[in-house]
N, C-alpha and C positions, 0 to 999 in steps of 0.2 A: 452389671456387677463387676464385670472386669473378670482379670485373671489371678488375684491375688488369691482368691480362697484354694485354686488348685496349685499355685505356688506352695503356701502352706502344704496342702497335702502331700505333696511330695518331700517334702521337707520330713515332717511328722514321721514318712514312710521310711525315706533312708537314716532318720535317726532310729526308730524302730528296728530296723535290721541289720543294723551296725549294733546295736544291744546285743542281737540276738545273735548272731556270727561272733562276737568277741565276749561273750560272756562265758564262766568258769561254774555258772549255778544257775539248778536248773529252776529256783526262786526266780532269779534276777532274767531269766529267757519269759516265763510267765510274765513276767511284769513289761518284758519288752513288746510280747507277742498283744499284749491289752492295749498297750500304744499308739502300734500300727492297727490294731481295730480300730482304734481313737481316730484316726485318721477317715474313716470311714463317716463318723459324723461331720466333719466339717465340709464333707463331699458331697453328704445330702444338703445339708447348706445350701454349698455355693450350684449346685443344679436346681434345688428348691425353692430360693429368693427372687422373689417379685418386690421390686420395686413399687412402693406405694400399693403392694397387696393388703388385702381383707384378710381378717382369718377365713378358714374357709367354712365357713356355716351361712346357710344364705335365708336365714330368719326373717331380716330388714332391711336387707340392702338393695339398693336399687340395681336394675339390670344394668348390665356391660358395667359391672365393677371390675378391677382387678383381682382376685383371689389368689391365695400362696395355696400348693397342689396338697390335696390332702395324704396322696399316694407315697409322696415324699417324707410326711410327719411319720404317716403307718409304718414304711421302708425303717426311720427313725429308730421307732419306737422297739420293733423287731428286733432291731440290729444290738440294742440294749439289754435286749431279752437273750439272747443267743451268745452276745458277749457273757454274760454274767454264768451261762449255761457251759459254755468253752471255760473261761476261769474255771470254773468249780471241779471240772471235771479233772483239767489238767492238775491242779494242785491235789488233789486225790490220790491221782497216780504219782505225785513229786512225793506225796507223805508214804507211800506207800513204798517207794523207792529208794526212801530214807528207814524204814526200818527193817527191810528186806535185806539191804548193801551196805548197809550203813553209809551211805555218802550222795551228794547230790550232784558231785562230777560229773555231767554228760559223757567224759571222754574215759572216765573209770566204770563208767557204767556199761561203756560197749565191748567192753573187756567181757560183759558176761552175759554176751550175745550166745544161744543156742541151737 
């Protein structure tokens, strides 16, 4: 497979947290922080792809097939689950932040640190 898929990730990654160090909202850090999860699938990916792999159900395939690792998809699959679980939460606290402070400045927010 080569090395381009963890090129990419790293990529994805330092866009992601360059979002997130120079952003002014705390909307726009959300969005960054989804990102660099994002990056997380193409990392199952590129650890996960078998060349000339099977999916992995072994119903009719003959033995010493290749198969892609199911461990990988599951890891996947999770990662989507837990993302979507992180968003929600986070923006929860951004709305909550917003009518508490009125404002979604991070850096007016620390101002009312107690």
């Amino acid at each position: 497979m080569g090395i381009f898929p963890f090129l990419v990730v790293a990529w994805v990654v330092v866009v992601g947290l360059y979002g997130i160090v120079t952003s002014r909202d705390l909307i726009n850090q959300i969005v960054c922080l989804i990102v660099v999860q994002s990056s997380t699938y193409v990392l199952l990916l590129g650890v996960g792809y078998v060349t000339g792999g099977a999916a992995p159900y072994f119903f009719d395939i003959p033995l010493h097939t290749k198969a892609v690792d199911p461990v990988v998809q599951a890891l996947a699959l999770t990662d989507v689950v837990v993302e979507a679980a992180v968003t929600a939460l986070l923006l929860s606290f951004a709305i909550q932040a917003q009518k508490r402070f009125g404002t979604l400045d991070p850096h007016e927010l620390s101002e009312f640190k107690g």
